[in-house]
PAZAPA-4460 file (N, C-alpha, C; in steps of 0.05 Angstrom, whole numbers, plus 32768, in hexadecimal, padded with zeros to 4 digits):
% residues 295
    n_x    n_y    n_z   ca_x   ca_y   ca_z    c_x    c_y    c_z   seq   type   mol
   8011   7FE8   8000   8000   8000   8000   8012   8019   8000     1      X     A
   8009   802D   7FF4   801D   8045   7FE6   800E   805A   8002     2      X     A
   8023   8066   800D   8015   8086   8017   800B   8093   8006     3      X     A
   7FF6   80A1   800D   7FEA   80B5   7FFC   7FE0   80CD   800C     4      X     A
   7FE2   80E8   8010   7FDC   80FB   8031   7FBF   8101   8024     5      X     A
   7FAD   80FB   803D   7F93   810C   8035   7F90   8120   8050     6      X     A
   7FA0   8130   8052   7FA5   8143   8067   7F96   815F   8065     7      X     A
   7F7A   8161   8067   7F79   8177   8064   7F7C   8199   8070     8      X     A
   7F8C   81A4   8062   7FA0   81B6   8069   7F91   81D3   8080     9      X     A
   7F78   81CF   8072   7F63   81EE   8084   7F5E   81D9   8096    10      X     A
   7F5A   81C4   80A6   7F51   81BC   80BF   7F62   81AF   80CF    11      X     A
   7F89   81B5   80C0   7F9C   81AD   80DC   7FA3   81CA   80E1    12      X     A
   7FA5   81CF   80FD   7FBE   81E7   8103   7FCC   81E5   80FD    13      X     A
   7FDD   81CE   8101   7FFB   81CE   80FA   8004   81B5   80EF    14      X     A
   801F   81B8   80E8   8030   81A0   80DD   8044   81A6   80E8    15      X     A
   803E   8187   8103   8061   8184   8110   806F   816C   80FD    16      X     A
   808A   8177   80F6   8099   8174   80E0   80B0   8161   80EE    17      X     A
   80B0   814E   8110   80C0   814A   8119   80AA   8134   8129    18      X     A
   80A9   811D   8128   80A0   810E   813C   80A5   80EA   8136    19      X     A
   80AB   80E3   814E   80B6   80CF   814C   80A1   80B0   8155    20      X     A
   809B   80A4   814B   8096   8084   814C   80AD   8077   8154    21      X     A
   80AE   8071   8173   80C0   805E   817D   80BF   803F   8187    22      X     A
   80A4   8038   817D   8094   8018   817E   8087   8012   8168    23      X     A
   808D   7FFB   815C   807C   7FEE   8148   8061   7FE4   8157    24      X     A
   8055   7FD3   8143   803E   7FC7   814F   803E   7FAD   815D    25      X     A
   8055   7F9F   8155   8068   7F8E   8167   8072   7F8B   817B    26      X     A
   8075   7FA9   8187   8078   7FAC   81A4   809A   7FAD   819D    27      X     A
   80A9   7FB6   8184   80C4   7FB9   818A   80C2   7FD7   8192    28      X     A
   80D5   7FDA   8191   80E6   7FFB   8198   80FA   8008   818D    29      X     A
   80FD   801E   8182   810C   8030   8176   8129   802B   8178    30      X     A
   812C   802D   8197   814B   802E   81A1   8149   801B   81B9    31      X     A
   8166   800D   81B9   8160   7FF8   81D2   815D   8006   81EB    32      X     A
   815A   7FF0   8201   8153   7FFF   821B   8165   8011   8227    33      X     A
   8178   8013   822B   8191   802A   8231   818D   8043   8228    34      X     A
   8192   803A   820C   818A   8056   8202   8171   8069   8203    35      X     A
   8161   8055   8206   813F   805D   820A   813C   806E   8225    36      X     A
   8148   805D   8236   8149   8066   8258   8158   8084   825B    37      X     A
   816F   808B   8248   8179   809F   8250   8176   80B4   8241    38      X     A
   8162   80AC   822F   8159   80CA   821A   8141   80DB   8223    39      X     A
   8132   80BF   8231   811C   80CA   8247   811F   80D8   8260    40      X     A
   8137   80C9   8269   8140   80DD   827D   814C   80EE   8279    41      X     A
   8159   80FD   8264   8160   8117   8256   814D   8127   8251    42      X     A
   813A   8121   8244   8121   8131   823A   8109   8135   8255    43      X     A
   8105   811B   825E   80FB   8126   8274   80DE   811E   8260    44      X     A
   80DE   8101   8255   80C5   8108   823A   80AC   8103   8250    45      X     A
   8091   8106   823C   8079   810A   8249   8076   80E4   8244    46      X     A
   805B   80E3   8256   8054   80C7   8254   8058   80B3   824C    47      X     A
   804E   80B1   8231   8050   80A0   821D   806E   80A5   8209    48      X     A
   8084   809D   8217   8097   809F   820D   809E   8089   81ED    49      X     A
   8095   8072   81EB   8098   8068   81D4   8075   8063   81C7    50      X     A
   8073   8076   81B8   804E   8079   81A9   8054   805F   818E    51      X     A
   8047   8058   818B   803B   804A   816B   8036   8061   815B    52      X     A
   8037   8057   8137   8023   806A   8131   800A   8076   8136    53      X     A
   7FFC   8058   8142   7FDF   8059   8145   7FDF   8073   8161    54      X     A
   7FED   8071   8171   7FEF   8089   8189   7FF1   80A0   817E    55      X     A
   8004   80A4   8168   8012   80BF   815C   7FF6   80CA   8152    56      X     A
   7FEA   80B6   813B   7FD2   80C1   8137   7FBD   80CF   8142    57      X     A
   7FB3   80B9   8158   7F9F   80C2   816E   7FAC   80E1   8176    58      X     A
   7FC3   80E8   817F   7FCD   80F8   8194   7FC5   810E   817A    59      X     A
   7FD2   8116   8161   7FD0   8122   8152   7FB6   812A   8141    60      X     A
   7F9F   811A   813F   7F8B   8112   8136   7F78   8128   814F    61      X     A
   7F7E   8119   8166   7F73   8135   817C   7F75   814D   817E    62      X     A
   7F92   8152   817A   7F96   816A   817F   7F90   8179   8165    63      X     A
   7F88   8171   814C   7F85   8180   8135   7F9D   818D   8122    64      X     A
   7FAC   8174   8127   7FCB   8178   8114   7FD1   8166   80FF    65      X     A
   7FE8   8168   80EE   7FF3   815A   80E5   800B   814F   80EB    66      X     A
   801A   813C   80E4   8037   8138   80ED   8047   811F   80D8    67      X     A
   805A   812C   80D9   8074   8119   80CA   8082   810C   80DA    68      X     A
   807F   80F1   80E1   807F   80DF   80E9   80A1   80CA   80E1    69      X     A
   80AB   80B8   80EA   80C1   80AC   80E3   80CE   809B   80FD    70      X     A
   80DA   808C   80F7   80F4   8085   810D   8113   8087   8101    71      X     A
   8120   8073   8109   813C   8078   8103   814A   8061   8101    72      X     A
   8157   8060   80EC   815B   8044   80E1   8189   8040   80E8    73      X     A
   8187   803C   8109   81A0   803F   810E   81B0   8023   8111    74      X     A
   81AE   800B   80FE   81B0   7FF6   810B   81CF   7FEB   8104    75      X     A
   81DE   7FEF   80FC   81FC   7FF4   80EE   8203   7FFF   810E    76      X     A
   81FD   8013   8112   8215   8025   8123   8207   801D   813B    77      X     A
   81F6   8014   8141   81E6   8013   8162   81E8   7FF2   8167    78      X     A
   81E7   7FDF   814D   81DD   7FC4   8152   81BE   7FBC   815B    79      X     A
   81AB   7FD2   815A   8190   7FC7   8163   817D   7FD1   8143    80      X     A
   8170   7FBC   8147   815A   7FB9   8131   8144   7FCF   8131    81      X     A
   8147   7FD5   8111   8139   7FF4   810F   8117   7FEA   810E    82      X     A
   810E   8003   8112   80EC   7FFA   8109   80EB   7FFF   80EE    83      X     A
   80D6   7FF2   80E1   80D4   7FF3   80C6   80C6   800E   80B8    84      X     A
   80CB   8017   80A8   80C1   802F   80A3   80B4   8026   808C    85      X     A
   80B6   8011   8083   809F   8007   8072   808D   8002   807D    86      X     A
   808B   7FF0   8094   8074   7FE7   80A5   8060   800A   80A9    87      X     A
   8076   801A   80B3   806C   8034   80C3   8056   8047   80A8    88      X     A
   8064   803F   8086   8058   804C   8078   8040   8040   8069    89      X     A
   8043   8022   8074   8024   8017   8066   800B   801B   807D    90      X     A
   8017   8019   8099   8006   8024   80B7   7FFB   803A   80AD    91      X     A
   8007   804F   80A1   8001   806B   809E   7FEC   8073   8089    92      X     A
   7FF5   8061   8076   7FE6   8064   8055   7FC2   805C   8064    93      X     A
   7FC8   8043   8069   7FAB   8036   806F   7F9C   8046   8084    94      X     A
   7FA9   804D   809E   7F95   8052   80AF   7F9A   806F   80B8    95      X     A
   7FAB   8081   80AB   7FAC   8098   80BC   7FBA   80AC   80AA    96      X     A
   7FB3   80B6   8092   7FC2   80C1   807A   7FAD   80DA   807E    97      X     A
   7FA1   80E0   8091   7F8D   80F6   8091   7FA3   8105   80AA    98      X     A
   7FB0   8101   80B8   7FC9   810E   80D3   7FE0   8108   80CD    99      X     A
   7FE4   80F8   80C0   8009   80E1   80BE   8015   80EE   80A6   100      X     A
   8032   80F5   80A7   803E   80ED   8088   8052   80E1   8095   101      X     A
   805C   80C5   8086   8073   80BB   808C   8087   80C5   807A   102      X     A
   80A4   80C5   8090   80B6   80C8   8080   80CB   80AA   808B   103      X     A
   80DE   80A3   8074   80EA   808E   8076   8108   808F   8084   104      X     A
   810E   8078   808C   8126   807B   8093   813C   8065   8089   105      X     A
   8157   8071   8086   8166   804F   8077   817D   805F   8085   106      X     A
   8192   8042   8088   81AC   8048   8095   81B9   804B   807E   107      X     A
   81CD   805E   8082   81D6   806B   806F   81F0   8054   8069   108      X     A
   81FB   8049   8081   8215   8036   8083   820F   8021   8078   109      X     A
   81FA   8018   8073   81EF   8003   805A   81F4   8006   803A   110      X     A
   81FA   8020   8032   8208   8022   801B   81F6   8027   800B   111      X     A
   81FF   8012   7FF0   81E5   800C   7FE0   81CE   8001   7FE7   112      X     A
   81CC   7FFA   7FF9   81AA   7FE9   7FFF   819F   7FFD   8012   113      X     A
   81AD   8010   8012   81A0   8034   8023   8190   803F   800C   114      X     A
   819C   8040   7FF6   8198   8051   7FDC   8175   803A   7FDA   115      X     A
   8181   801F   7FCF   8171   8017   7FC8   8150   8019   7FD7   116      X     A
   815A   8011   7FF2   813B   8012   8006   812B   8030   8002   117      X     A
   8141   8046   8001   8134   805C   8002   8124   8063   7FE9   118      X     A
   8128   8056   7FCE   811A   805E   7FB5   8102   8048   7FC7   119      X     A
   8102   8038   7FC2   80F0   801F   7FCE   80D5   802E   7FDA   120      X     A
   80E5   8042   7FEB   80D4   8049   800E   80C5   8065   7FFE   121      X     A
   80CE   8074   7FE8   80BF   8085   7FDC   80B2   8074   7FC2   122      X     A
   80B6   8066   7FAD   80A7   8062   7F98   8096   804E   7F9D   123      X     A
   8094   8041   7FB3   8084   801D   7FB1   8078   802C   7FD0   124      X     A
   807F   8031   7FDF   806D   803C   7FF8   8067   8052   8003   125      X     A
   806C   806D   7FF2   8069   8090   7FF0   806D   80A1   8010   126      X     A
   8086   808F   800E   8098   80A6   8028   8099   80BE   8025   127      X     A
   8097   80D3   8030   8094   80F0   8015   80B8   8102   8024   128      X     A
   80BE   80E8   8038   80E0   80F7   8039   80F5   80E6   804E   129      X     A
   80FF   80F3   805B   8115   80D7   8067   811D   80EB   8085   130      X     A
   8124   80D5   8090   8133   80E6   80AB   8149   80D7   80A7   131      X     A
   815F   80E9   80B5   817C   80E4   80BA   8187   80ED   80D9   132      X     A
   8194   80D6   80EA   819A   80D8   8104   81BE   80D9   80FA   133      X     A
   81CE   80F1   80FB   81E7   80E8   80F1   81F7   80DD   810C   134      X     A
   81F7   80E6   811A   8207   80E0   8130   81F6   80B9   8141   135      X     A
   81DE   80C3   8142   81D4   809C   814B   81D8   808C   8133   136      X     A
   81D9   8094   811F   81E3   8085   8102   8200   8080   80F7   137      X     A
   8213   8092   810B   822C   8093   8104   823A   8095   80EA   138      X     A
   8235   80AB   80E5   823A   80B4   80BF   823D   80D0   80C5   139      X     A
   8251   80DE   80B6   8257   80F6   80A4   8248   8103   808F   140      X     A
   8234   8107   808C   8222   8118   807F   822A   811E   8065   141      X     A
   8248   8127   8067   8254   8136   8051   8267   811F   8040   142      X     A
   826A   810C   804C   8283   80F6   8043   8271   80EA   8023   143      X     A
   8285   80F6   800F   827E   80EA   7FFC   826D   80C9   7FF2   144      X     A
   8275   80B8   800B   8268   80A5   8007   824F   80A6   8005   145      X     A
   8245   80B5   8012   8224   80B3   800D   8212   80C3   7FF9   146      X     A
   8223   80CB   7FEF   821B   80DA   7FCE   8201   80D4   7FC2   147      X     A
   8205   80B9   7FB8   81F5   80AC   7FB2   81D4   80AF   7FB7   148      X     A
   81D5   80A4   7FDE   81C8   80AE   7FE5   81AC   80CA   7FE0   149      X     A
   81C4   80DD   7FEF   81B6   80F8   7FE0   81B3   80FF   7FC8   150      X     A
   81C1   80F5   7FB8   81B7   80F6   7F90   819E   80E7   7F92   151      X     A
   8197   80D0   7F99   817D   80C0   7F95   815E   80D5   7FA6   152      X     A
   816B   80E5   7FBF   8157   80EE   7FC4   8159   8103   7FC4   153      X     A
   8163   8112   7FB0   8162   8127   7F9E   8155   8128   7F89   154      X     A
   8156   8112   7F77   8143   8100   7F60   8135   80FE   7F5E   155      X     A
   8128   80EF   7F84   810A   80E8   7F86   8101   80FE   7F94   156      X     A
   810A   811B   7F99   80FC   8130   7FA5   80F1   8134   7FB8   157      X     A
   80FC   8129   7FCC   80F5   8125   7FEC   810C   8131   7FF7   158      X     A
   8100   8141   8010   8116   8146   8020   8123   813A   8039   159      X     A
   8134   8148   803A   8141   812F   8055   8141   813F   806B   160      X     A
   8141   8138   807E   8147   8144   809D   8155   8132   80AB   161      X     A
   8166   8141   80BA   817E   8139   80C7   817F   8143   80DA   162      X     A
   8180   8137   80F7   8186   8142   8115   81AC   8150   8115   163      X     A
   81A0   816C   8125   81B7   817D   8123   81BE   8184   8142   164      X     A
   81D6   817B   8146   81DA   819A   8164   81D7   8181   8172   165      X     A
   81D9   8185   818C   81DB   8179   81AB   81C2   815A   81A6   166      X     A
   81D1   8146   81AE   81BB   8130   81AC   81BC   811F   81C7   167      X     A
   819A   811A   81C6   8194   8116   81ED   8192   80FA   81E9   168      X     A
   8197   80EA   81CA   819C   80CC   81D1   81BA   80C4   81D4   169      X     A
   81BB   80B5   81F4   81D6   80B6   81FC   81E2   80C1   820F   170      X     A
   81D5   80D6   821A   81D2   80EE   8226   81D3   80DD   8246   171      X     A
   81F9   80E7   824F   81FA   80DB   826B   8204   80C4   826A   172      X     A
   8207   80BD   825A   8212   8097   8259   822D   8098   8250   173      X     A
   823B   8091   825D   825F   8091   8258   8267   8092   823B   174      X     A
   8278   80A2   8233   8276   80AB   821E   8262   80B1   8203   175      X     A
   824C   80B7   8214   8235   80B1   8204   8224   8098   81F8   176      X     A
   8236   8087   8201   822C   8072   81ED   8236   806A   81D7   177      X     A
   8253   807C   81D4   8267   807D   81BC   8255   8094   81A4   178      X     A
   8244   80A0   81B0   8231   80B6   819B   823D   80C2   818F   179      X     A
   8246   80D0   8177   8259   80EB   817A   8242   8101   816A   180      X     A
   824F   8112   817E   823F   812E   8179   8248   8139   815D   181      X     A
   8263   8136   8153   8267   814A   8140   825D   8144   8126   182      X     A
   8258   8126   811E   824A   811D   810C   8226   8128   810C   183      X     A
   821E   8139   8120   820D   8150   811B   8213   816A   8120   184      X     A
   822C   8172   8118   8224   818C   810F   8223   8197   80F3   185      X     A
   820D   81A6   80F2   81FE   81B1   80DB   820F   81BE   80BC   186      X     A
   8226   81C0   80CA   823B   81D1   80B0   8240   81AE   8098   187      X     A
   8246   819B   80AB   823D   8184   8095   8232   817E   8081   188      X     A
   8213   8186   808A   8202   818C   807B   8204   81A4   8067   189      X     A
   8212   81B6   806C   8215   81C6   805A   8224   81C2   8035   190      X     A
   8232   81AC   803B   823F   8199   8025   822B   818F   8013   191      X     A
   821B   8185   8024   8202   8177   8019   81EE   8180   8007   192      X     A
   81E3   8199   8018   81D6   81AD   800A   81DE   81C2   7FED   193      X     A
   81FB   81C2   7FF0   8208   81C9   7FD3   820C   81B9   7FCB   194      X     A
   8217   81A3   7FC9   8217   818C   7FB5   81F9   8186   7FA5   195      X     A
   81E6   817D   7FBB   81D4   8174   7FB4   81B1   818F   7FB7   196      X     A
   81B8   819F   7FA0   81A7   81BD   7FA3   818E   81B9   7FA1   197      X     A
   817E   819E   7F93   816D   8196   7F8E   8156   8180   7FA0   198      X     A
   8168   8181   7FBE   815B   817A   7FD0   8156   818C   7FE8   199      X     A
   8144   8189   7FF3   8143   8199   800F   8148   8191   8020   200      X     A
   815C   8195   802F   8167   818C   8047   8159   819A   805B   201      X     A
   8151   818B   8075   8147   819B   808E   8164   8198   80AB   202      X     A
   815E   81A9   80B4   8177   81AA   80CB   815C   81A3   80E5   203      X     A
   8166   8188   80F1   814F   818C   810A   815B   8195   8116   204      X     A
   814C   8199   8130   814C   81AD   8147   815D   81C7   8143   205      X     A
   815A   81DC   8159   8170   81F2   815A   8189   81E3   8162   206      X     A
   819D   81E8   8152   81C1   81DA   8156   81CD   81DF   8169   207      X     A
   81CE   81E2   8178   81DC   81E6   8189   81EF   81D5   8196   208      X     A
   820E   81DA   8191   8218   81F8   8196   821A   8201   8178   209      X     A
   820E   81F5   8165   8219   8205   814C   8208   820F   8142   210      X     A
   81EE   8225   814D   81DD   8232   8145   81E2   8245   8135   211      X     A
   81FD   8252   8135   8201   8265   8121   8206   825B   8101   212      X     A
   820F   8243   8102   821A   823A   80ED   8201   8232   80DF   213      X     A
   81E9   8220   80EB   81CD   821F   80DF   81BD   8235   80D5   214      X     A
   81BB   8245   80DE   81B2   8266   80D4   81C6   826C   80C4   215      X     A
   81E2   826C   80BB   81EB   8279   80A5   81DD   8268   808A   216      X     A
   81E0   824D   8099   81DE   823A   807C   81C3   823E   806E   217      X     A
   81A9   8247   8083   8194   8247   807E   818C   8262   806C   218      X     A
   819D   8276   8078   8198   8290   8065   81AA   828E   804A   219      X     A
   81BC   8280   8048   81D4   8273   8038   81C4   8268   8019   220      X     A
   81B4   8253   8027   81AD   823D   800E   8191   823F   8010   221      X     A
   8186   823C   7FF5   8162   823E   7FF6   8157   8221   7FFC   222      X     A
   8166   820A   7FFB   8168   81F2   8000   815E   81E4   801E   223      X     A
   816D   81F6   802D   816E   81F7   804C   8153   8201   805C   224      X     A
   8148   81F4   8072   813B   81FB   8080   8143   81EA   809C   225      X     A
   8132   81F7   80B2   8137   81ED   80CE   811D   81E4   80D8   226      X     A
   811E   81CA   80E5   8104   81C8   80F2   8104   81C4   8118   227      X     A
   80FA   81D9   8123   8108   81EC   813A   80F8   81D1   8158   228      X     A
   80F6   81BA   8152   80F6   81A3   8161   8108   8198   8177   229      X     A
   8103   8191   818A   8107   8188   819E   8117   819D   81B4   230      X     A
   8116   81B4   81B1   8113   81C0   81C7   80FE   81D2   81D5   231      X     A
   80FC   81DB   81EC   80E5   81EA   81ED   80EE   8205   81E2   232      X     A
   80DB   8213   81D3   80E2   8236   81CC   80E9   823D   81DD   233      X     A
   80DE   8247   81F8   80E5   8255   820F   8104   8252   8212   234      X     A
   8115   823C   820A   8129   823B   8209   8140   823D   81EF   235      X     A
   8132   8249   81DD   813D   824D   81BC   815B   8260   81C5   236      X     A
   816B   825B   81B9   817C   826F   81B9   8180   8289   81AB   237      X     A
   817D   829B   81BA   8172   82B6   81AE   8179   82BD   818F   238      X     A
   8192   82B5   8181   8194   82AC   8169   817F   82A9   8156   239      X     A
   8171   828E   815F   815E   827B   8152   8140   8291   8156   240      X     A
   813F   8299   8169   8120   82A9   816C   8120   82BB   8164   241      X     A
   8136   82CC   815C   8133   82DE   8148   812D   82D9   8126   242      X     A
   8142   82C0   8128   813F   82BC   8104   811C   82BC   8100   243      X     A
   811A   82A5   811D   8108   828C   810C   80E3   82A3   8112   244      X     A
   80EA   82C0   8126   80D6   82D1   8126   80D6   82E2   8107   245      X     A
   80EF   82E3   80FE   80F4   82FA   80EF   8104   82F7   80DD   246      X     A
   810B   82F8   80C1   8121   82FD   80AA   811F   82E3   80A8   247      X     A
   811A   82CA   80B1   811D   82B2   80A7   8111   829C   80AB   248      X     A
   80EC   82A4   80AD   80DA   8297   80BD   80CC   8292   80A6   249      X     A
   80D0   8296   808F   80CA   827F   8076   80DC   8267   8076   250      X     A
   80F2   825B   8082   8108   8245   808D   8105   823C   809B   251      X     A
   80F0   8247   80B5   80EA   8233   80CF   80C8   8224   80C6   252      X     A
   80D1   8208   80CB   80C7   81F7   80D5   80B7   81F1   80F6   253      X     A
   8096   81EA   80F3   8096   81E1   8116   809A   81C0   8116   254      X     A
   80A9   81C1   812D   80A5   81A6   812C   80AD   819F   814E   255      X     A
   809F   8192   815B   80A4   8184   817C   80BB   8174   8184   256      X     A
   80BE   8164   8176   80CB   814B   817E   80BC   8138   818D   257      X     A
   80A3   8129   818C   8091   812C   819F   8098   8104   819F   258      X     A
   80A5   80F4   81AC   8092   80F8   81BE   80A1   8106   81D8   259      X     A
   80AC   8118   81D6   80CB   812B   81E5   80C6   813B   81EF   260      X     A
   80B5   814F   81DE   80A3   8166   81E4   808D   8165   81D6   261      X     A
   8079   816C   81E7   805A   8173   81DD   8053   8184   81C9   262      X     A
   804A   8180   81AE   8043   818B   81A0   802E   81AD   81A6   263      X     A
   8023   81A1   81B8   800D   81BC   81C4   802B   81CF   81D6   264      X     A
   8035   81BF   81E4   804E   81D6   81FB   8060   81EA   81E8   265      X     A
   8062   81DA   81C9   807C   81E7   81BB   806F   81FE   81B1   266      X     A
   804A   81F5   81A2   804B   8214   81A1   8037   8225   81AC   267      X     A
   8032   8224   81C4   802F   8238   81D6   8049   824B   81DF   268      X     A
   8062   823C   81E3   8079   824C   81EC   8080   825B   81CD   269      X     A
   8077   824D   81B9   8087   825B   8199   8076   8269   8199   270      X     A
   8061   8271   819D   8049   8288   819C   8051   829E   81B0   271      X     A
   805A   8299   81C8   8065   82B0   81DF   807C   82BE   81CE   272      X     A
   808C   82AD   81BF   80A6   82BB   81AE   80A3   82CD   8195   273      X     A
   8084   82C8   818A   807D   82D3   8173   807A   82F0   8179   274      X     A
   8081   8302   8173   806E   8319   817C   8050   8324   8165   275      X     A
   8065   8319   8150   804F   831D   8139   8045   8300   8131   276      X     A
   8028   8309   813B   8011   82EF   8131   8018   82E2   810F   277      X     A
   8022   82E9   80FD   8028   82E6   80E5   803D   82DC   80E1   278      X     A
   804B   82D1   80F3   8063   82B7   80F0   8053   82A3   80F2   279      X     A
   803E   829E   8102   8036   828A   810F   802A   8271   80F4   280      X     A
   801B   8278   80DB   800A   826F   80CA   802D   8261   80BD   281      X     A
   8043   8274   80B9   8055   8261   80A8   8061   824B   80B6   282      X     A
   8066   8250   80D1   807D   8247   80DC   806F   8221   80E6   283      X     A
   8054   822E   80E9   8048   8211   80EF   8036   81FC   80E5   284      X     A
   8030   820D   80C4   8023   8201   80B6   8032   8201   809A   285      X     A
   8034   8221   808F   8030   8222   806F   8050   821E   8065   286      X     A
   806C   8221   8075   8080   8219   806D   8081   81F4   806B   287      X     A
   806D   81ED   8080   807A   81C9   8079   8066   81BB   805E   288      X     A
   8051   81CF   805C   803B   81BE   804A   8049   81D1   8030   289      X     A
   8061   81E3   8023   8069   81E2   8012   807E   81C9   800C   290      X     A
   8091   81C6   8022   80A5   81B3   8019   809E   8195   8019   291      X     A
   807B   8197   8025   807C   817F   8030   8065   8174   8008   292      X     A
   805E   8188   8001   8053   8185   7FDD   802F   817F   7FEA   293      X     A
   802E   8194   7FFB   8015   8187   8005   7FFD   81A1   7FFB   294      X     A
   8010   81B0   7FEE   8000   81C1   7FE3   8000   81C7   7FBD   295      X     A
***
């Protein structure tokens, strides 16, 4: 069964552009228990820390949203078994393509059978984009090897998003867990985005510490956008709340990180930051339903 979005656009508020499925319907899980234990206790997440689709739905379906949906396919560099993002995009097509868009995920350290799954995950089951964990995936963004890669989903016209800046999986555990931070920072991506001009790259969250370098790249390349996920606004770095109020709030993205942060908490605090009511219509709706082809 192919995705197809019947999302209609006048009866969501928003499109969070960041949310994670960390259980199949099998009762597996995203990330093994360690890791699971100490990303929760970093974030401090709300309840229902590992949702199904069928949860994501309901939760989103209530609140009168949409959301882009995904997990993370880290099983090369972590050793634990990814969830299927095929499974996640025929779940989606059938029962919930009125709130859901899936996007796909492939390990990039798989090579050719990365390339291959990902044509697969857009032409035979209509992923409409991909996430990328560089640092829980353990890859270089910019290392020619993965060329390929980004030429194919440049081709197929989907964009990619990639976690940027400080990462809370790992967070506290002796040397992280062997995590490395620098395989997310965002100037990486900057390689990417000139090489490959014909895709859109998203930068998740605000980067930090390399927030300045995401805002050059974003005013830099028309390619570039940020989707301002998993922290709370109240805590944006004054940097980021200027761009993303002003000069560069056709580039921001909403997105929660949910199940990390609450979709309703992110923007009540991004609404206190607004001063002008007229960021609010791009930043949480009409920038992701252009890139997302939903208009």
């Amino acid at each position: 069964m192919t995705y197809t979005p019947h999302i209609d656009l006048d009866a969501v508020s928003a499109i969070d552009m960041h949310v994670h499925v960390e259980q199949d319907r099998h009762g597996h899980l995203s990330l093994d228990g360690e890791l699971m234990d100490a990303s929760a206790a970093y974030f401090r997440a709300v309840e229902n820390r590992t949702p199904t689709v069928a949860d994501l739905a309901q939760t989103y379906r209530e609140a009168g949203m949409a959301a882009v949906v995904f997990t993370v396919d880290a099983r090369t560099n972590t050793g634990h078994p990814p969830l299927s993002s095929e499974e996640i995009a025929v779940e989606i097509a059938a029962e919930h393509a009125d709130v859901l868009i899936p996007f796909g995920s492939v390990d990039p350290l798989r090579g050719a059978e990365a390339v291959r799954q990902a044509r697969r995950l857009v032409t035979q089951y209509g992923v409409r984009g991909f996430k990328f964990h560089p640092t829980l995936q353990g890859f270089e963004p910019n290392d020619p090897t993965y060329h390929p890669l980004w030429a194919t989903l440049e081709e197929l016209s989907v964009p990619a998003l990639f976690h940027t800046g400080q990462n809370g999986i790992g967070a506290g555990l002796p040397g992280g867990r062997g995590l490395k931070l620098r395989y997310s920072n965002p100037l990486l991506l900057d390689d990417v985005a000139a090489d490959f001009p014909g895709m859109t790259v998203i930068l998740a969250h605000p980067s930090v510490p390399w927030q300045d370098e995401a805002l050059s790249m974003v005013t830099h390349k028309a390619n570039v956008f940020i989707d301002l996920s998993g922290w709370s606004p109240k805590y944006f770095p004054k940097e980021l709340v200027r761009a993303a109020t002003g000069r560069l709030r056709h580039k921001m993205l909403f997105g929660s990180d949910y199940p990390l942060l609450t979709p309703e908490r992110w923007i009540d605090e991004f609404r206190n930051l607004a001063a002008d009511e007229g960021v609010l219509p791009g930043v949480l709706k009409d920038n992701a339903a252009q890139i997302l082809g939903l208009r």
